[in-house]
TIRO-2110 file (N, C-alpha, C; in Angstrom, 1 decimal):
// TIRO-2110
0.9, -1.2, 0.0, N, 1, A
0.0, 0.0, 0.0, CA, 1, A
0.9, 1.3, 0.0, C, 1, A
1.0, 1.9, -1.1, N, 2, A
1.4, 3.1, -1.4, CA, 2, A
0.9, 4.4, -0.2, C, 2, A
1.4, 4.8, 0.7, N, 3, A
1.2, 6.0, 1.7, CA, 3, A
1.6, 7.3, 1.8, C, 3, A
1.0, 8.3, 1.6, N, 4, A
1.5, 9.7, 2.2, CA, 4, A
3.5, 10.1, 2.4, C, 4, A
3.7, 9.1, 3.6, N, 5, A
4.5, 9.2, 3.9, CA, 5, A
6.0, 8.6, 2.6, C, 5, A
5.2, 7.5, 2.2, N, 6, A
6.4, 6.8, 1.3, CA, 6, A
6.7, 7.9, -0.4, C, 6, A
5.4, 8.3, -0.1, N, 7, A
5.2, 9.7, -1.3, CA, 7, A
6.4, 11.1, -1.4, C, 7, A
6.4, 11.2, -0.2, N, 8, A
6.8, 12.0, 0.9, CA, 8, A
8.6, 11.5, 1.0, C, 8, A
9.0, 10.6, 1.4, N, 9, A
10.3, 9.9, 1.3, CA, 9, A
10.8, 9.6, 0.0, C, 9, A
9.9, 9.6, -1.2, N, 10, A
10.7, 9.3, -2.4, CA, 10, A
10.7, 11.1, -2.8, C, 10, A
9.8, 12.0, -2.2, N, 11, A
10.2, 13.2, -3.0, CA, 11, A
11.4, 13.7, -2.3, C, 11, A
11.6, 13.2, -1.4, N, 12, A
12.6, 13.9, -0.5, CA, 12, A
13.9, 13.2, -0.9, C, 12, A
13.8, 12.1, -1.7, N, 13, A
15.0, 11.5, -2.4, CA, 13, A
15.4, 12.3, -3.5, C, 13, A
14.6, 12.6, -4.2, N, 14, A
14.4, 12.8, -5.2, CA, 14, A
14.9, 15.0, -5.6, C, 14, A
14.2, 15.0, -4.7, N, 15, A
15.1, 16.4, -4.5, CA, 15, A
14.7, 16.9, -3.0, C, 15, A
16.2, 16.8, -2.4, N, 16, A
16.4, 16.6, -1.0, CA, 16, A
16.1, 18.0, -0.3, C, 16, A
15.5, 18.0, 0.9, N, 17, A
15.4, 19.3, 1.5, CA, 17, A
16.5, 20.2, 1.9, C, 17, A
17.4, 20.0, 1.9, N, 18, A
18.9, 20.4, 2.3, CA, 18, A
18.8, 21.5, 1.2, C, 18, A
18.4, 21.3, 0.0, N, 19, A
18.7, 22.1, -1.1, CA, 19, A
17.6, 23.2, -1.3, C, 19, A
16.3, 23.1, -0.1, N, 20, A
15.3, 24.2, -0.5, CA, 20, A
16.3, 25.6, 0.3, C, 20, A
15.8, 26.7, 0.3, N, 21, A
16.3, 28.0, 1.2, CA, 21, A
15.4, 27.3, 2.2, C, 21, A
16.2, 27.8, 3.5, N, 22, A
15.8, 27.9, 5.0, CA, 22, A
14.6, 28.8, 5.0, C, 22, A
13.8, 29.4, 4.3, N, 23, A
12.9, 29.8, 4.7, CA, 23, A
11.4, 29.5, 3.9, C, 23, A
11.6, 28.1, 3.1, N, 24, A
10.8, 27.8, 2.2, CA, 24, A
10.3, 26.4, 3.1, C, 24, A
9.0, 26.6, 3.3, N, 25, A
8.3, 25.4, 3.8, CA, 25, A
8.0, 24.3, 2.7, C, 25, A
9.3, 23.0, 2.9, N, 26, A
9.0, 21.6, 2.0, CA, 26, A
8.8, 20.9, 3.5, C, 26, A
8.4, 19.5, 2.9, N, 27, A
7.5, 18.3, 3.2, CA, 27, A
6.0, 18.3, 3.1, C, 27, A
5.7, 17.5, 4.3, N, 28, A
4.0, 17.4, 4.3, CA, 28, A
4.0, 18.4, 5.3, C, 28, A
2.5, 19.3, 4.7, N, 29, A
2.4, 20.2, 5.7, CA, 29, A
1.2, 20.4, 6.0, C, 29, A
0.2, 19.3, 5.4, N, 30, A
-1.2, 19.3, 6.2, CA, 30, A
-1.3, 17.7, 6.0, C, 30, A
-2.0, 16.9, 6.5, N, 31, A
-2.6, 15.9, 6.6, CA, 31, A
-1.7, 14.6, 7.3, C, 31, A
-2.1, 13.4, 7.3, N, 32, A
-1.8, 12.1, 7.7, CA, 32, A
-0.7, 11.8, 7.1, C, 32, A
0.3, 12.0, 7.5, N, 33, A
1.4, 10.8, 6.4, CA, 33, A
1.0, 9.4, 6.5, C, 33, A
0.2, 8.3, 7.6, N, 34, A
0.2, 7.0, 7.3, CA, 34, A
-1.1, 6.6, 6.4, C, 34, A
-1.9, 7.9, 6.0, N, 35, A
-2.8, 8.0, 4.9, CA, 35, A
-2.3, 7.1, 3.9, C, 35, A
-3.4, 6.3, 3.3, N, 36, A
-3.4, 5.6, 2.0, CA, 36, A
-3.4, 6.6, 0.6, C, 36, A
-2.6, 6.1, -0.3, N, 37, A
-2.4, 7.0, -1.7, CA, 37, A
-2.6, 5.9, -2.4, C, 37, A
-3.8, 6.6, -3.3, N, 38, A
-4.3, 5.8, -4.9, CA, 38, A
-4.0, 6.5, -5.9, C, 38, A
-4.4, 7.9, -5.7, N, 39, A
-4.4, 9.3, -6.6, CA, 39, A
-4.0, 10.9, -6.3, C, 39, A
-2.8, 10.8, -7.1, N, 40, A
-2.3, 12.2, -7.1, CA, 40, A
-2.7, 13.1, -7.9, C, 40, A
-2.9, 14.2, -7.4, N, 41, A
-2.7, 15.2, -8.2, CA, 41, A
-1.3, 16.4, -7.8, C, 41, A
-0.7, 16.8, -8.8, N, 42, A
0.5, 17.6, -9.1, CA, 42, A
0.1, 19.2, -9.3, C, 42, A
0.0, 20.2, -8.9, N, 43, A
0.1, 21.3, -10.0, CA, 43, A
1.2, 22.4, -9.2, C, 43, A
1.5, 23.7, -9.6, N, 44, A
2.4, 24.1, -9.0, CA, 44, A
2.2, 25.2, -8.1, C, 44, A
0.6, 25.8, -8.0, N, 45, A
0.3, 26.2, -6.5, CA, 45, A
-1.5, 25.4, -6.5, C, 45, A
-1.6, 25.5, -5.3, N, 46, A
-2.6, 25.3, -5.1, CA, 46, A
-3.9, 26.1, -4.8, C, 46, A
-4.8, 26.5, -5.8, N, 47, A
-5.7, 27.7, -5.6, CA, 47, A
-7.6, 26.9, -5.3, C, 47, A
-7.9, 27.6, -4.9, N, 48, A
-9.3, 27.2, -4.2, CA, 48, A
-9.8, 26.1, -5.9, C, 48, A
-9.6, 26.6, -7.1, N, 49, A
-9.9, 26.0, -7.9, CA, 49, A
-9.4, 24.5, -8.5, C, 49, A
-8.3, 24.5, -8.1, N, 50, A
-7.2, 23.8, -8.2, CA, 50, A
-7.4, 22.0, -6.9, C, 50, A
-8.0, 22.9, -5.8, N, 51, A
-8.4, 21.8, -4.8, CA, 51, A
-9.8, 21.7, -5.2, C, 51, A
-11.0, 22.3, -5.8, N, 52, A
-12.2, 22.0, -5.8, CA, 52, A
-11.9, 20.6, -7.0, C, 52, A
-10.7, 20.7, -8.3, N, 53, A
-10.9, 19.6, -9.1, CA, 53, A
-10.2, 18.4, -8.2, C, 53, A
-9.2, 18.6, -7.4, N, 54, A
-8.8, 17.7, -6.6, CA, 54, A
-10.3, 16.5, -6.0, C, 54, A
-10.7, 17.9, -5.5, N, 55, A
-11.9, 16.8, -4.9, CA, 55, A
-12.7, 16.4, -5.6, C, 55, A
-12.9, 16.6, -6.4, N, 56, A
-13.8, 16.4, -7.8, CA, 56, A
-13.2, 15.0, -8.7, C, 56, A
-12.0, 14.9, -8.6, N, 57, A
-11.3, 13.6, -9.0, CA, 57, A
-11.0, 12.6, -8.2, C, 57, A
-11.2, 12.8, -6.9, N, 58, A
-10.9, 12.2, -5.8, CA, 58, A
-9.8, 11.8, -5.7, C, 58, A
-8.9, 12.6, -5.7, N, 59, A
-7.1, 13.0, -5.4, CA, 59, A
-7.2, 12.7, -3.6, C, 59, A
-6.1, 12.0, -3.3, N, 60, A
-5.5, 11.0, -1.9, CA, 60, A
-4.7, 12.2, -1.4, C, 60, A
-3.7, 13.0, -2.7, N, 61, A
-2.9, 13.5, -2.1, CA, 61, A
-2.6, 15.0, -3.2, C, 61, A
-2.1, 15.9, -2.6, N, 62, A
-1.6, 17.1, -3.9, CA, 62, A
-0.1, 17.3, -3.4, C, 62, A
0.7, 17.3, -4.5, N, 63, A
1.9, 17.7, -4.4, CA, 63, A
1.9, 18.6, -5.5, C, 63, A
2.3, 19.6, -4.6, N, 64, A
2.6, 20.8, -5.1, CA, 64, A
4.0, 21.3, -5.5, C, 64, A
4.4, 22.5, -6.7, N, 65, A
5.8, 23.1, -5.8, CA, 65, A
6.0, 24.2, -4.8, C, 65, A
4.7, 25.0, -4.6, N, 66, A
4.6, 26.5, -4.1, CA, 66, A
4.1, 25.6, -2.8, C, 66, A
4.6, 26.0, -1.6, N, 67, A
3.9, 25.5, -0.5, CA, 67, A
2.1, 26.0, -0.4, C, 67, A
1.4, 24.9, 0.3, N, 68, A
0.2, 25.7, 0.0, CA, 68, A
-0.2, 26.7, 1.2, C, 68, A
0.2, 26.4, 2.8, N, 69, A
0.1, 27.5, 4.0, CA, 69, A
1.7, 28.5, 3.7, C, 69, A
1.6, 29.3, 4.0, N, 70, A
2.6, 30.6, 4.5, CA, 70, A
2.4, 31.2, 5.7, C, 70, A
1.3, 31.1, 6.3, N, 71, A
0.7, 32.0, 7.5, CA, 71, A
-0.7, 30.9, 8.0, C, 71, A
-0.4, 31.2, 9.4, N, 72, A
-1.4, 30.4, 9.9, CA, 72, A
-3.0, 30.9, 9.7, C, 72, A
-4.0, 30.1, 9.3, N, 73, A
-5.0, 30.3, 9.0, CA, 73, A
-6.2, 31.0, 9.7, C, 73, A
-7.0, 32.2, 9.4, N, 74, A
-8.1, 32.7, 10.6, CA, 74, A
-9.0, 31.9, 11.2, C, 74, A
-8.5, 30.5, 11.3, N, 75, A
-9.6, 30.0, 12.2, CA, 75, A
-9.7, 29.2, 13.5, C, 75, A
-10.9, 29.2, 14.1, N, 76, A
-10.8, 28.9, 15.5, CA, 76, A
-9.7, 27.7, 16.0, C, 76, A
-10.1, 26.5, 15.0, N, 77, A
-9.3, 25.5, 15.6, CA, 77, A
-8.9, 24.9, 14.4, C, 77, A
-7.6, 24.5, 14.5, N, 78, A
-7.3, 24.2, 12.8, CA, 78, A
-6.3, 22.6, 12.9, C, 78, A
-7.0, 21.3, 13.7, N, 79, A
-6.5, 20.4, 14.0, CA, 79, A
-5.4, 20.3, 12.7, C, 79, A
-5.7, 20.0, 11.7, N, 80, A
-5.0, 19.5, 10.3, CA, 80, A
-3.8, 20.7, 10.0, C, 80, A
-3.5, 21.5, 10.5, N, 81, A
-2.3, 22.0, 10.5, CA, 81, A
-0.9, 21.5, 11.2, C, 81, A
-0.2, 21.1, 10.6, N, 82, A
1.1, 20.6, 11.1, CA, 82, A
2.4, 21.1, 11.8, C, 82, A
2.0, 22.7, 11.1, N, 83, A
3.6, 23.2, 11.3, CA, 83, A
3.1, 24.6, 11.2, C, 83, A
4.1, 25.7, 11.9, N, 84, A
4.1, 27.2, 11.7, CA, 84, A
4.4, 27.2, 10.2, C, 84, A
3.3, 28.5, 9.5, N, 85, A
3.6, 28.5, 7.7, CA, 85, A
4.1, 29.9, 7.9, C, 85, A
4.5, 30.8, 6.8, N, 86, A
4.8, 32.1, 6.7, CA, 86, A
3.7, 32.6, 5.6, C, 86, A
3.6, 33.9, 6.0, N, 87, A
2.7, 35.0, 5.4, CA, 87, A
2.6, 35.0, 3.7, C, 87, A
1.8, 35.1, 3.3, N, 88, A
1.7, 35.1, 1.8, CA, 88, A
-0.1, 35.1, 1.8, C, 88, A
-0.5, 35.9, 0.9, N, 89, A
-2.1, 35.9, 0.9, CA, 89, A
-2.4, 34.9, -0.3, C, 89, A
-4.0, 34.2, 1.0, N, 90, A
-4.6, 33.3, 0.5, CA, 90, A
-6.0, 33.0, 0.8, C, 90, A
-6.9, 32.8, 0.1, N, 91, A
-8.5, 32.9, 1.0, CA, 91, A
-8.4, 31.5, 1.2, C, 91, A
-8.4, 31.7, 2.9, N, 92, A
-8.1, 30.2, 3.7, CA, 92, A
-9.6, 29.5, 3.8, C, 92, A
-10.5, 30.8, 3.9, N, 93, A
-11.9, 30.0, 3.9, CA, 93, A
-11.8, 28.7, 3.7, C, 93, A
-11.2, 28.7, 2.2, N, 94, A
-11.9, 27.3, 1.4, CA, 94, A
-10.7, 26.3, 2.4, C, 94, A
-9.9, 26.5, 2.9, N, 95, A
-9.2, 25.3, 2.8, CA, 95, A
-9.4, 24.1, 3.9, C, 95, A
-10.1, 24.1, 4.8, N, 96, A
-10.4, 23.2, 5.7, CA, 96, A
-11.8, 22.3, 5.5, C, 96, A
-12.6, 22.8, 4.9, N, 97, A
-13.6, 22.3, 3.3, CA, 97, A
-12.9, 21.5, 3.0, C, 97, A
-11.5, 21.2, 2.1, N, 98, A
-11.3, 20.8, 1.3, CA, 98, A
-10.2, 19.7, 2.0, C, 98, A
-9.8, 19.9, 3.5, N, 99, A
-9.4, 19.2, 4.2, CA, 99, A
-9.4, 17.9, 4.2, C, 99, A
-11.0, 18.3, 4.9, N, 100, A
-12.0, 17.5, 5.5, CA, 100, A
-12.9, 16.6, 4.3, C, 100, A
-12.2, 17.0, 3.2, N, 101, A
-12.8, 16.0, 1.8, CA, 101, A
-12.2, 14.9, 2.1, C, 101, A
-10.9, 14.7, 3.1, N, 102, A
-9.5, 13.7, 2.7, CA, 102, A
-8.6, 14.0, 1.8, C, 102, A
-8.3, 15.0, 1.0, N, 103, A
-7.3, 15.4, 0.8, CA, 103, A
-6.1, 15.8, 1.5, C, 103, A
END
């Protein structure tokens, strides 16, 4: 069974974090790494439109190259956040919606 995390360990082989700048958020930065993966989707940021076809294809996982948090999100409680992100504007609305699809 293909997982999040093994997704996750071949991209990090593949082009190693050592080589991002220190202030560029790489890895997994929302969800389960021991999550099951059937279906990826790729693109190179992730916009409200971009995750509505995600869920619409029923995509496991998005790998992106633009990280998709910068700044932590305006809401009350945001279990599926992993890590401190940096500031960059984004209408967060949609993204815990689109969480909670399993993506």
């Amino acid at each position: 069974m293909l997982t999040v995390a093994a997704v996750a360990t071949f991209l990090d082989e593949f082009s190693p974090r050592r080589l991002a700048a220190e202030w560029y958020n790489v890895g997994l930065l929302v969800g389960d790494a021991s999550r099951a993966v059937r279906k990826i989707m790729t693109c190179l940021t992730v916009t409200p439109e971009s995750a509505a076809e995600a869920v619409a294809e029923q995509a496991d996982l998005i790998v992106t190259h633009h990280p998709l948090l910068f700044r932590q999100p305006a809401v009350p409680s945001a279990p599926w956040l992993r890590r401190p992100v940096r500031p960059r504007p984004f209408d967060y609305r949609s993204v815990p919606g689109r969480f909670q699809a399993g993506i």
